[in-house]
N, C-alpha and C positions, 0 to 999 in steps of 0.2 A: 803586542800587548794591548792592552786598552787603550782607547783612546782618550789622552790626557783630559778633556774636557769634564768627563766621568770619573776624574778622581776629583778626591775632599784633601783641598791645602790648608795650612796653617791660618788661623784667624779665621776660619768660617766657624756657622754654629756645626753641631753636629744634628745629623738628622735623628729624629726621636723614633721612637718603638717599639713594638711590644712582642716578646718572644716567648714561650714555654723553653723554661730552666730543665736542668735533669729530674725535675724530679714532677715535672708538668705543672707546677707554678707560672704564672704570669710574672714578667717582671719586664718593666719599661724602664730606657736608659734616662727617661727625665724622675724615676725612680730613685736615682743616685745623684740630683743634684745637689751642689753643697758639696759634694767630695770629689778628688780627682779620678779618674775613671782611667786603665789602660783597657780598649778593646783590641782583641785580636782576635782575626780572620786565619782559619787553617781546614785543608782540607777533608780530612776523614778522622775520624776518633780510631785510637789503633792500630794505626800505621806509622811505622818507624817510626818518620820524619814529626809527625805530628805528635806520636808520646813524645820524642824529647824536646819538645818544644815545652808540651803540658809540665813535665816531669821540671823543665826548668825551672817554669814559674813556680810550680808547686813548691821548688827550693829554695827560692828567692823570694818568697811571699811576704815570710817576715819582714826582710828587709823593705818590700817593698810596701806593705803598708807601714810600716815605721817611718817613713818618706810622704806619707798619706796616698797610699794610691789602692781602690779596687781593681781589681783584676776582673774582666770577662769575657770567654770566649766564647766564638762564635762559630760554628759548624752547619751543615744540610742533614745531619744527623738526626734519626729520630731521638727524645727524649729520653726512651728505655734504654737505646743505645749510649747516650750519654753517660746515665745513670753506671753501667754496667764498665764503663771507661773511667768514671768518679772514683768507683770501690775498686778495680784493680790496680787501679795505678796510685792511690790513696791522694787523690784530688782534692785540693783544700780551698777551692774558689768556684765560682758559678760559669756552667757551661749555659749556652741557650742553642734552642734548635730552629734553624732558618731554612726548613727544606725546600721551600719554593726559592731560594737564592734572592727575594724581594732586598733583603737589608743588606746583604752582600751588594748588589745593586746599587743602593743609595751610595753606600759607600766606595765604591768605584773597586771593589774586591772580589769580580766576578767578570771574566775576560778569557782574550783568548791568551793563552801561554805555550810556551813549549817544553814538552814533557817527552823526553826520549827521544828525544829527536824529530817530535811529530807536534806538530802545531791542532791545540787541544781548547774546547772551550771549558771553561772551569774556574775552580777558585785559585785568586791570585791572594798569598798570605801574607797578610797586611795587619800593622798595628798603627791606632790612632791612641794619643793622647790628647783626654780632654777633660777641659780645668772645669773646677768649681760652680761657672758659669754654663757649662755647655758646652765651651768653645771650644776646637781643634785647638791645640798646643803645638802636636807633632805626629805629620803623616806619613807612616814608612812602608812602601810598597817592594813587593818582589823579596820579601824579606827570608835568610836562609833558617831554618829551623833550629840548626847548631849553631848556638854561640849569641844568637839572637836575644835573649834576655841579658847578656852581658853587654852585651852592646847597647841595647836601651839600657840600661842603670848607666853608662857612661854618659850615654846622652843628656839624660835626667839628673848628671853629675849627685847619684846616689852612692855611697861609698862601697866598697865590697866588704 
């Protein structure tokens, strides 16, 4: 995997941003200061593992801004593709597109992993929570796509 050095731990700031959303908007994460932000790192838009990830959040939205939290993901995807991932899956929070892998980068969510058995470089799918201020809250690396929103609302002790 990566090497630990390259990942972002609890109580640092988080590094700031500027990505095109689906819909080719700019939007920066010091954009969303003041509110709590869940980012998550996944790797292809339309693929299984990654709709049910999306598909989760998309269902646990409410709850989770009722908890105060924005939601946003982040993929190498281009933005039309994004776009086109929004509408069929009926996506209700902001994707952004990181095709150069730069912000996966910062945030230690781009490594080597193992994938079928074969040691691959790539996105490692990661969610960072960070408070009002900026700061990391909580950094969860290698994360499994199923069940993975459940799991963070426990963490977040948000109720189901």
């Amino acid at each position: 995997m990566t090497d630990t050095s390259d990942r972002i731990e609890a109580g640092r700031t988080a590094p700031d941003f500027t990505l095109l959303d689906q819909d080719g908007e700019s939007r920066s994460l010091s954009d969303y200061r003041g509110e709590r932000v869940i980012l998550y790192f996944y790797p292809e838009a339309g693929t299984p593992g990654c709709t049910t990830e999306a598909c989760d959040f998309r269902d646990n939205l409410n709850s989770l801004r009722s908890a105060g939290y924005t939601v946003l993901g982040v993929s190498r995807d281009q933005p039309a593709k994004l776009r086109g991932f929004v509408d069929e899956q009926g996506l209700n929070f902001t994707l952004l597109s990181d095709p150069d892998a730069a912000v996966h980068g910062l945030y230690g969510a781009w490594g080597e992993k193992s994938l079928y058995g074969k040691t691959v470089i790539g996105v490692l799918r990661s969610t960072f929570v960070i408070d009002e201020e900026g700061v990391v809250t909580l950094a969860l690396y290698n994360v499994k796509a199923t069940g993975h929103v459940a799991s963070l609302r426990k963490k977040l002790k948000i109720d189901a």
